[in-house]
N, C-alpha and C positions, 0 to 999 in steps of 0.2 A: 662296578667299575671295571674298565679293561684291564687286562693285565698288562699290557703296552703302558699305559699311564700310570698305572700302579708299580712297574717297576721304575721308570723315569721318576718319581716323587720319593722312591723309597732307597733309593741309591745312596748310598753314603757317601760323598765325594771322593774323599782320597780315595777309596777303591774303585772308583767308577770302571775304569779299564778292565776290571778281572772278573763283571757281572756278565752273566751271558747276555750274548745280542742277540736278543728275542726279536729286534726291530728288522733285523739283516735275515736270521734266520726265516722269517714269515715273510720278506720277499723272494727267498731262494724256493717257497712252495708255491709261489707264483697264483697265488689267492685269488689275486682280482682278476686276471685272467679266465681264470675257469669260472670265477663267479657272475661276473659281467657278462663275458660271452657263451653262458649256461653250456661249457662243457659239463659231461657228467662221466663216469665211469660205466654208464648203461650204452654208450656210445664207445668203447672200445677205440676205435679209430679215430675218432676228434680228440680222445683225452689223449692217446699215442703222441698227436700231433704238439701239445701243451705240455705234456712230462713223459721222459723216456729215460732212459739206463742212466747216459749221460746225468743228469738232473738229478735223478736219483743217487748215485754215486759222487756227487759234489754236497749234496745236502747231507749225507753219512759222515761225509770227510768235516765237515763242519761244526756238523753234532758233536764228532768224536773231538773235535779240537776245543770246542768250550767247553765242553766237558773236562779234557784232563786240565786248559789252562783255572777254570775252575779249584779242580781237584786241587792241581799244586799248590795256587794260593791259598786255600785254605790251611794246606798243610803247613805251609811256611808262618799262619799266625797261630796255628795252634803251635807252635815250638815256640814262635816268640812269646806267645801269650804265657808256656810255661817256663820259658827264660826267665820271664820278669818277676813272676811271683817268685821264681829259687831268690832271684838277687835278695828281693824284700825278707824273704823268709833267712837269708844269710845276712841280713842288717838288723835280723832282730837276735840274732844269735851275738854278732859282736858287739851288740847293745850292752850284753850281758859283761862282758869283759870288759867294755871303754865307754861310758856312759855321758862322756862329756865331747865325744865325736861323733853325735847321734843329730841330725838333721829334722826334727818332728815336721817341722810343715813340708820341706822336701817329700819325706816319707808319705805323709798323708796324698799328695799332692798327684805322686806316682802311686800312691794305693788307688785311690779315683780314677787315675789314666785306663788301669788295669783293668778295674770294676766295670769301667765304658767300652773297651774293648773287648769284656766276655761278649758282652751286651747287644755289641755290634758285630761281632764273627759268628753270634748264634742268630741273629736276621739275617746277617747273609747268605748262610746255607740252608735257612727255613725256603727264602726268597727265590733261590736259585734251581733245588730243588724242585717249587713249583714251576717256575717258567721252563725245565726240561719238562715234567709231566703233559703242561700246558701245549706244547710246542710239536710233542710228539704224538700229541692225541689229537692234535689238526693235520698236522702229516697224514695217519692213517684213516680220516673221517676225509680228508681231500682226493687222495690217492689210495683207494680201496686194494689197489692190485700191487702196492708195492708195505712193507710195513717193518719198520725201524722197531715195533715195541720189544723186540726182543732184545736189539742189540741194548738199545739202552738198559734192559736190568741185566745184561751180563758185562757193560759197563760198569754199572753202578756197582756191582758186588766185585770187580778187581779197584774201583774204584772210592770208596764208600765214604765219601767226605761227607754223606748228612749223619754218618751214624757217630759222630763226634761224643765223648759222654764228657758232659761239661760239671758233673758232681761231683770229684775230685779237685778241680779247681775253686769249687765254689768250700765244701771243706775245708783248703787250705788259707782260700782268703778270710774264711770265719778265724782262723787261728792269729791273723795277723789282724781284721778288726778287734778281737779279745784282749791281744798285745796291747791296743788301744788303749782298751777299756781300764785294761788291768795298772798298765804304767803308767798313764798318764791323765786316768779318767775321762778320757775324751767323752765330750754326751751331742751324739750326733741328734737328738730330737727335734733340736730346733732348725738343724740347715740343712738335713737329706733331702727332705721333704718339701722344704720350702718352693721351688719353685713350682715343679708338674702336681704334688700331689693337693698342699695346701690349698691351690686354687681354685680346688672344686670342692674343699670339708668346709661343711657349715660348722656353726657354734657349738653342737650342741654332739652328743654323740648318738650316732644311726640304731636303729632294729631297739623297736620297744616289743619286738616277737622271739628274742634268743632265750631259751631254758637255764634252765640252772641246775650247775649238776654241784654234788656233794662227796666228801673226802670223807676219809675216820677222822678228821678233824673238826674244829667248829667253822672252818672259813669254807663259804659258798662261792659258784666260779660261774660267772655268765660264759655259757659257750655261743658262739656268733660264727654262721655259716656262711661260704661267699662261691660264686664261681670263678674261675679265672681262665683265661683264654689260651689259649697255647703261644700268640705272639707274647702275652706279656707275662710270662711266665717267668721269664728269666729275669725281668727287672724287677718281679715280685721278692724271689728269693735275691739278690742283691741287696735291695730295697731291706726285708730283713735283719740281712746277713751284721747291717750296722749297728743295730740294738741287740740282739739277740746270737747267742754261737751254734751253730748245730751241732747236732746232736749225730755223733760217728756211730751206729749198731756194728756191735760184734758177733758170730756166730757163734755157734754153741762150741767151739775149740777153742774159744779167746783170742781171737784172731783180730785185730783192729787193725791190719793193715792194708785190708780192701777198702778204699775210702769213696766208695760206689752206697748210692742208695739203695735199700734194701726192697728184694720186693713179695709184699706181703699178698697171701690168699685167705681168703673167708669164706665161711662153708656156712649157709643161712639155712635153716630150719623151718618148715611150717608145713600144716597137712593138707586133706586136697580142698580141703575147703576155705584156703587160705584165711584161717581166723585170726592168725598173727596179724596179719596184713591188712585187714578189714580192722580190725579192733585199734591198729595202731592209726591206721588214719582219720576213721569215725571217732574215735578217740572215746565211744561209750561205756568205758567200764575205767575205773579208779584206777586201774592199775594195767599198762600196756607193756608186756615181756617180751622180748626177742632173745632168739637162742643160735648161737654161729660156734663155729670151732674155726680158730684160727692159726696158721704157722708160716715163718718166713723161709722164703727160699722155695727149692725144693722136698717137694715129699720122698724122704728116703725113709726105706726100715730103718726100726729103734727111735724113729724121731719124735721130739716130745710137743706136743701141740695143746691149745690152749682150751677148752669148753667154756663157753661164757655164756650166762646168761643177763642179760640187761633189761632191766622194769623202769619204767619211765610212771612216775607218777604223776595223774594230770592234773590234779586238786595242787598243788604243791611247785610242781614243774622241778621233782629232784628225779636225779636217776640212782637206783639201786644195784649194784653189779655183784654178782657171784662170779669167782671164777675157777676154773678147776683144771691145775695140769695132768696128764696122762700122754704116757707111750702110746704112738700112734695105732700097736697093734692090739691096743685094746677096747679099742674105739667101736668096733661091730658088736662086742658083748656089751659093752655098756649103752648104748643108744637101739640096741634090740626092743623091734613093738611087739607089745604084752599081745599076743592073739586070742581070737574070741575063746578059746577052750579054756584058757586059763584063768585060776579062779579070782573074780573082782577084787577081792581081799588084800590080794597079791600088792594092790596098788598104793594101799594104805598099810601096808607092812614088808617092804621092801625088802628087811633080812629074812623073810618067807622065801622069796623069789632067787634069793641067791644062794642055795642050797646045791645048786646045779654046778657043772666041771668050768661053768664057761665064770670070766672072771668078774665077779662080784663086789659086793663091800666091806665082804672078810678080807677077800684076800687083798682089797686094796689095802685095807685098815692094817693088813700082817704087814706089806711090802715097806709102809711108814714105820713100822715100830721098829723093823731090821736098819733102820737108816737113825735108829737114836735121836727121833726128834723129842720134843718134849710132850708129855699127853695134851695139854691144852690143844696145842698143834694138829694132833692127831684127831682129836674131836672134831676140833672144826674143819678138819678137812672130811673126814668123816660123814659129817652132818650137810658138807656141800655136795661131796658125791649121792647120796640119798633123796636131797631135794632135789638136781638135777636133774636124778633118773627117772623119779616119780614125775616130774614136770613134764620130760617125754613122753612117759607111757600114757599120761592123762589125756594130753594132748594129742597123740599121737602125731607126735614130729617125725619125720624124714628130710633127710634133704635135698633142697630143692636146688639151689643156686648158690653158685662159686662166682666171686668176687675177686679180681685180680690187678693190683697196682703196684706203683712204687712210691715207696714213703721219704719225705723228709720232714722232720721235725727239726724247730728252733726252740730251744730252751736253755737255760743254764743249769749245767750239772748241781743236780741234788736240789733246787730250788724251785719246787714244786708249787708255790703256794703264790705266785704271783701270775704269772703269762709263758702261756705254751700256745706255737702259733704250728699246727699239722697241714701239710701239703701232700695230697694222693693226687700223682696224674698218671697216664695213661692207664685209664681206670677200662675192664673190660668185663663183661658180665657173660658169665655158661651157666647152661641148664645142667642142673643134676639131679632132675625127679626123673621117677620111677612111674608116672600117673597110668601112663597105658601101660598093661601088663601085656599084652601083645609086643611092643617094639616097645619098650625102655629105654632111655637115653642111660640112664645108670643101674646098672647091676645090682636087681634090688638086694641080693645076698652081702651086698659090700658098700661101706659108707659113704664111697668117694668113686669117683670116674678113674677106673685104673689105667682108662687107654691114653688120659691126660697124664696118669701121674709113672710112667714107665720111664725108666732108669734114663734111657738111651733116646729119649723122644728130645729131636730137636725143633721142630715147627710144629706147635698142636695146633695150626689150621689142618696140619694133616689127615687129623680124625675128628677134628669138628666140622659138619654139614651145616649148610646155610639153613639160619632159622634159630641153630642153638646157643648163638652167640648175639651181643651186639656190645659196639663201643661209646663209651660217655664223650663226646667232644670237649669235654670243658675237665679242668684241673678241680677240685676239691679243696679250699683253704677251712680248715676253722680252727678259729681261736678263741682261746681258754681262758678268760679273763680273772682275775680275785676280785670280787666285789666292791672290796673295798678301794681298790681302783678304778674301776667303773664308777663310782658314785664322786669319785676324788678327781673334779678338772684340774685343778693343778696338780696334778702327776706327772711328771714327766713322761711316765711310760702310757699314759693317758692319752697325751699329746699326740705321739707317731703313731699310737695306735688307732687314733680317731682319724687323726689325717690320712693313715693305710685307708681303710674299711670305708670312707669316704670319699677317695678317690677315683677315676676314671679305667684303675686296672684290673677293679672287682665287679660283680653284683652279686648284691645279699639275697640269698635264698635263706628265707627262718626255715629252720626244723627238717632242712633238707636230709634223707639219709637213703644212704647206698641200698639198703635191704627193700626200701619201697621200687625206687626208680627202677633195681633190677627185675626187680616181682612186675613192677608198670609196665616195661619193657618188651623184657620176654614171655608174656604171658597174657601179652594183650586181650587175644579175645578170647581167654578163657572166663566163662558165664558166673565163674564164683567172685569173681572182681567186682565189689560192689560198688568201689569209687576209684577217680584216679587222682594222682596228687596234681595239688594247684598250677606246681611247677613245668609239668610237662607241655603246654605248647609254646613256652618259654624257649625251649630247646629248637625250633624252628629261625626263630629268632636270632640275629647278630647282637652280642652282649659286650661290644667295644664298644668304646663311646670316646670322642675325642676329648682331649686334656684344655679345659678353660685358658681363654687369651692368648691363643697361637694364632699364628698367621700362616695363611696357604700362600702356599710356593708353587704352585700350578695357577697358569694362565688363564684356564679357563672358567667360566663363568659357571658356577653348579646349579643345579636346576633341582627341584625336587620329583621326584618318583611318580608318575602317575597312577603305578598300578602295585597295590599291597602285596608284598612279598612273601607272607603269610602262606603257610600250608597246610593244609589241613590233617586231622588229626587220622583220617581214614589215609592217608600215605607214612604210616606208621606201620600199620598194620600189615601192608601189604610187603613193609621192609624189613629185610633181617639184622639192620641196623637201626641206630637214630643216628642221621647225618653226620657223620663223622669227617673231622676238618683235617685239615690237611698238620702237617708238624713233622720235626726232626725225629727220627725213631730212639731210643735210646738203650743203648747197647745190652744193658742188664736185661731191657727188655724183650729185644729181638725176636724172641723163640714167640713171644707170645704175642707182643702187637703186629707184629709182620704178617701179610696175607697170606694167603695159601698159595695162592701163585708164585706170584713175588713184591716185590716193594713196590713194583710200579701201580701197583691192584689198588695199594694202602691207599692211596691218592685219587683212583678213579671216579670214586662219587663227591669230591672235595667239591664245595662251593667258592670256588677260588675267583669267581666275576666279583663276591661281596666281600673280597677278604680286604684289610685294610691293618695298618700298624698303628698301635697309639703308644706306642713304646718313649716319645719324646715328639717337644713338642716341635721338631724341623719335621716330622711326619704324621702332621696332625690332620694332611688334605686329606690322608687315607684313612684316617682310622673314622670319618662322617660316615661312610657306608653309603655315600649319594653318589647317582651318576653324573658324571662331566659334560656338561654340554659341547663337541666339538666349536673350535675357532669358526666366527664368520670369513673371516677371508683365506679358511683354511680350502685349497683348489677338491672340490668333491669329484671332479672328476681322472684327479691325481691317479693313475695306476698303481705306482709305488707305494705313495702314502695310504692304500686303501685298506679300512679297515673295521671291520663284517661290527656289527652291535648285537649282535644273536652269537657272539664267540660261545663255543661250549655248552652253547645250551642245545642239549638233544633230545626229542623224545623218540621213548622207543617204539619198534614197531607197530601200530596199530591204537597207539596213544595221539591224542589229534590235545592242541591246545586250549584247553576250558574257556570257555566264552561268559560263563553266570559261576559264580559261587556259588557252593553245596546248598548254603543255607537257604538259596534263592530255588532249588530245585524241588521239585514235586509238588502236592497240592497246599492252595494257603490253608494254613492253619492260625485262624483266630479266634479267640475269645470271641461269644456273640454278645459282652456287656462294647467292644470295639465299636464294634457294628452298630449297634443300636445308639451309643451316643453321637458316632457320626451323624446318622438318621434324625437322631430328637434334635440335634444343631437346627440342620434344613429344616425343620417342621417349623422352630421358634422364628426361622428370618421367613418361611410362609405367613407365618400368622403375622407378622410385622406388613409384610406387603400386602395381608388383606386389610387392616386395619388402613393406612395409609390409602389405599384404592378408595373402598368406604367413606373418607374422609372426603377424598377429593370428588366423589361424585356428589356428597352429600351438599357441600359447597359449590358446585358448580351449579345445581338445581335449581338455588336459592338465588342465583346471581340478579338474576331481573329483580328482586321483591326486595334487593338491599339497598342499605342506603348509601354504600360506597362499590359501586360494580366495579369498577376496573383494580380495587384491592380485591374483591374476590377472586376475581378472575384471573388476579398474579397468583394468588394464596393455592387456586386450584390445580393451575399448569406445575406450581412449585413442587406441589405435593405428587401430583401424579409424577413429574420425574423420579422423584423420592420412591414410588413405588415400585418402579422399573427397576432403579438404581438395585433396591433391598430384593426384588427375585433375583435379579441376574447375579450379586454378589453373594446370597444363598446356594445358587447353583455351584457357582465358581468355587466354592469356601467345600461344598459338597464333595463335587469330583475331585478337585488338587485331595484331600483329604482322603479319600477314597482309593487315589492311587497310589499315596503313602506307606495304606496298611497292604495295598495287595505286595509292594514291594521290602515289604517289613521294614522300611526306612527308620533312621534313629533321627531325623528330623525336627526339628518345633513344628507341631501343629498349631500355633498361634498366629492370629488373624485379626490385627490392630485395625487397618485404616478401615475398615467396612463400616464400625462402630461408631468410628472419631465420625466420620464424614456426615454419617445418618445423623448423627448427638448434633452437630454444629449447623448440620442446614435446619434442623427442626429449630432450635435457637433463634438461630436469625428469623427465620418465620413465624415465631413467636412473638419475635419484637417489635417485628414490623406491625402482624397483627394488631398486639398494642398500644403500638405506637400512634398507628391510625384511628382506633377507637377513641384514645385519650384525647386525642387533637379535636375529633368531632364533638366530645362530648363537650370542651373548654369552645370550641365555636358556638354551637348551641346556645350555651350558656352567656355567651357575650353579646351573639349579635341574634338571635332568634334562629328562623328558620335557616339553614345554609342551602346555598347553591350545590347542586352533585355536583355538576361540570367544573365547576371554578374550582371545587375542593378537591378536587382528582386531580386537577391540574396541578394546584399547588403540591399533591401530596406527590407526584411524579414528579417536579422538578426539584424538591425537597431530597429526596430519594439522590436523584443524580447526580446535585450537587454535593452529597455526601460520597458518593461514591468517585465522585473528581477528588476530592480533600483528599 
């Protein structure tokens, strides 16, 4: 879809005035002009004559002005937006002291006003955002010799209304839905949901593919994985925020007053022959472990980070987790591989090996007993440090790849055993193997990429080079279900849960996990990959999908797609990313989702023609993903109105646009049992049409010597058509078939009427046949010899006037 029509559908009324005019600004680059009358920039003097200083310096002034009016209003509703929750947050305070001048539906009423105004101040700076990007990248692809991209990101950074962090807000609205929950038992189940989400949940509940993972408890938890989109992102966590509180992390100070989502990194494990990664997706061995070290925030010295190993068993579908904290600076003695000199022994007696100055599972075992824990304690942590380290050396782990998001969690404090709903978005993936000993991406001496994790590093695109990196487009949802709620439809918590997971703002990925996709990723055509997951050409794909029984507010009549928008899996390979969508940055983030350039970079490969909101159902024409048919009596020859159907799609230099699909290129390759049945087809309708020839000559020979000539002589022309009929529709049935497999078509090769037509005429031929015998013989028999002539006759006007009736 354009982004002219996409912004015109996605306007939110009352703000309409303060969205940028994308419509004004794309006549001020004077489009049609150059485009109609094929000026170019290779012509220096015709394009002179079309854009000059002037032009150019009224289009800046322009820019610069939607831009700040832009800016302002944003800024003005983020103050209102945090006015209104103080007021809400200052009426549940006097709630406390005056209980009977408390307004419940009031309160609710304005709690929802609020919830719909996060809702709609964070599409409006997703939106706006793109139509600057949008706007400025036809600027510079029209006008080669003059280029705005700079001004705009040193705009944007005195300016910075997309980097808004709306996870404070959504924190404090959790505290005053809880209020709800707590004072008055509100049970939003049955009416959050009710109109956009319910409309698309079936009966029953989704994913008969989600595992099952296990506590030290006896209760079992269906966990169920989903994507979600960067538009609906925000009404996801709302959406939540009703049933469920979040969940505040504190840092390791006790500090709970940062009410920002935290953001976590993971350090994934596996050797060069990625066995982890094969084993876990072939899934051929009972038991499939993965091993990461994980810690939030930054890596600072003294910091204590997590070792975890996780075994997935497949017979079963539980997961088994080990996990083992340590100070970060002991991480290189402990995850050290066993080299070939040292004795194999070593491996299967662990306290051999730590005999050595570097730190071991004495001196862990000493560090615990100094801290007075209790021996059980001490054992088993003992006993994890020991299986962990032998798991490494077996294995021989390194690591490979660093995982980088930001977490929210929904749960209720201390209440573990029913539903926990985890959200990871701007999820990013770095390499941190060591494979080629020549250039290293990580320092094999050290556990971790130190030029990422340096005190004073504020943009690590700084030192990450294209290739080492790529970003996930899509949010991470999964929820943690108790069994015994899954199996329980009348649950309440059953309810909005089935209704969530079933709606239009998710798609269910079973068994999706981070450690695959990044390994899938970056690592593409490495030769030890023996499979990729299901899920990856998914990611090519638009995973909105509009919300059931809305109506379009756009005039125009949509048409569907003629050409698959599909890409293939070879434009992976050749990217340092997997298509990454366009989105609000968010500020925790900055250092890390930010380009290396600048912000403007974040956005340049966005597929922003198919982007579309399904955030509610007043912007449901957009969230189709289908293009609009312009109006018939819309003037095409309009200068003004003119506007290009090729916006933004570029290819680069020396890329010419594909004319056949991959699949269709190089030589056919078919099975010769293909071939050969096509072949025995034609051979069976040869043999039909020699049998029939046969027939007909054999009958025509005998004509004179019959006792009825002028039935033979129909019987024989019958037949002979018959036979013509059965070659030519052989042939015909032959080649269409033929050119089928050469173009690998997914076609029916089935071929009715040939059969009917041949079955039906030999029928009636057969009736007539004896129909005619029967009558001679009953003449015969009545009156002796018959007349031919008379009998012919009668038997052709018999005929005729059957076929008059």
């Amino acid at each position: 879809m354009l982004f002219g029509v996409k912004l015109k559908n996605e306007i939110y009324p009352p703000w309409k005035d303060n969205y940028i005019k994308y419509d004004h600004l794309k006549r001020l680059l004077k489009e049609n002009i150059i485009r109609g009358s094929h000026y170019s920039d290779s012509n220096e003097t015709k394009h002179d004559e079309v854009w000059n200083e002037k032009d150019e310096e009224k289009f800046a002034e322009e820019l610069d002005a939607n831009l700040s009016r832009v800016f302002k209003f944003q800024a003005e509703k983020y103050e209102e937006l945090d006015s209104k929750i103080g007021e809400l947050e200052h009426i549940t305070e006097r709630y406390l002291d005056d209980k009977s001048k408390f307004d419940l539906s009031e309160f609710r009423k304005d709690l929802e006003h609020v919830v719909s105004l996060a809702n709609e101040l964070d599409h409006f700076a997703r939106l706006n955002f793109t139509g600057f990007l949008k706007i400025v990248k036809k600027h510079d692809r029209l006008h080669k010799k003059y280029s705005v991209k700079a001004l705009l990101n040193v705009r944007l950074k005195n300016l910075p209304y997309h980097t808004e962090d709306y996870s404070p807000f959504l924190y404090r609205l959790s505290f005053l839905y809880q209020f709800l929950r707590d004072s008055f038992r509100i049970d939003y189940a049955s009416e959050s949901l009710s109109r956009s989400l319910s409309q698309n949940a079936p009966q029953s509940f989704i994913s008969t593919n989600s595992h099952t993972a296990s506590d030290s408890g006896s209760d079992n938890f269906k966990v169920l994985k989903f994507w979600v989109h960067p538009e609906n992102l925000m009404e996801i966590k709302t959406t939540i925020l009703r049933h469920l509180p979040a969940l505040i992390f504190t840092d390791e100070s006790g500090d709970d007053d940062d009410l920002s989502d935290p953001v976590i990194s993971t350090l994934y494990f596996d050797n060069r022959g990625f066995e982890l990664y094969n084993n876990k997706l072939l899934k051929n061995l009972k038991e499939t472990p993965t091993l990461r070290i994980r810690w939030t925030s930054k890596l600072t010295p003294g910091k204590d980070v997590t070792v975890e190993k996780r075994t997935f068993l497949n017979e079963t579908g539980v997961d088994d987790d080990i996990k083992l904290k340590l100070k970060e600076k002991y991480i290189n003695d402990f995850i050290k591989l066993q080299s070939d000199e040292d004795d194999e022994e070593s491996l299967d007696h662990p306290t051999d090996y730590a005999s050595s100055k570097e730190f071991n599972v004495n001196k862990f075992t000493s560090k615990l007993t100094k801290r007075n824990l209790p021996q059980l304690t001490i054992q088993d942590e003992r006993q994890k440090f020991i299986s962990l380290q032998k798991f490494i050396r077996e294995q021989r782990l390194e690591p490979v790849l660093r995982t980088v998001f930001t977490r929210t969690v929904f749960q209720v404090p201390g209440d573990e055993d029913k539903i926990r709903v985890v959200i990871d978005s701007d999820m990013l993936y770095i390499r941190e193997d060591s494979f080629d000993k020549d250039r290293p991406i990580r320092d094999p001496k050290s556990w971790h990429r130190r030029d990422l994790d340096q005190p004073n590093l504020v943009n690590p695109f700084d030192v990450l080079r294209e290739g080492e990196y790529a970003k996930f487009p899509y949010s991470i949802m999964e929820i943690r279900v108790n069994e015994r709620i899954y199996s329980n439809p009348n649950s309440k918590t059953y309810k909005w849960v089935r209704d969530l997971v079933n709606s239009h703002l998710v798609k269910e990925v079973p068994n999706f996990s981070k450690f695959i996709q990044g390994i899938s990723s970056l690592f593409l055509e490495d030769d030890n990959l023996d499979i990729l997951p299901f899920w990856l050409p998914d990611l090519d794909q638009d995973i909105r999908r509009p919300p059931k029984g809305a109506d379009y507010t756009d005039n125009t009549a949509p048409i569907v797609p003629t050409e698959s928008n599909l890409k293939q899996l070879h434009e992976k390979i050749l990217s340092p990313s997997i298509n990454p969508t366009s989105g609000v940055n968010n500020p925790k983030l900055n250092n890390i989702i930010e380009e290396r350039d600048d912000v403007f970079d974040l956005e340049e490969q966005s597929d922003d023609d198919n982007e579309s909101s399904s955030s509610s159902a007043r912007r449901l024409s957009l969230a189709t993903a289908r293009i609009h048919n312009r109006s018939a009596n819309r003037n095409v020859s309009s200068k003004l109105d003119y506007e290009s159907e090729d916006e933004e799609v570029i290819l680069p230099a020396g890329v010419n646009k594909p004319t056949e699909y991959l699949k269709n290129l190089g030589p056919v390759r078919v099975e010769a049992k293909v071939w050969l049945a096509n072949e025995r087809t034609f051979l069976r309708w040869l043999h039909v049409t020699t049998m029939l020839t046969t027939l007909t000559f054999l009958i025509y020979s005998t004509v004179k010597s019959s006792h009825m000539p002028t039935v033979a002589t129909v019987l024989a022309y019958l037949y002979f058509a018959m036979s013509i009929f059965s070659a030519l529709w052989g042939y015909y049935i032959y080649m269409t078939r033929l050119e089928l497999i050469k173009k690998r078509s997914g076609n029916h090769f089935d071929a009715v009427p040939g059969p009917i037509v041949l079955g039906v005429v030999l029928l009636v031929a057969l009736w007539f046949n004896f129909f005619a015998g029967v009558r001679k013989a009953f003449e015969v028999a009545t009156f002796g010899e018959l007349n031919p002539d008379s009998w012919n006759d009668y038997l052709i006007a018999k005929v005729f006037n059957m076929m008059d009736k």
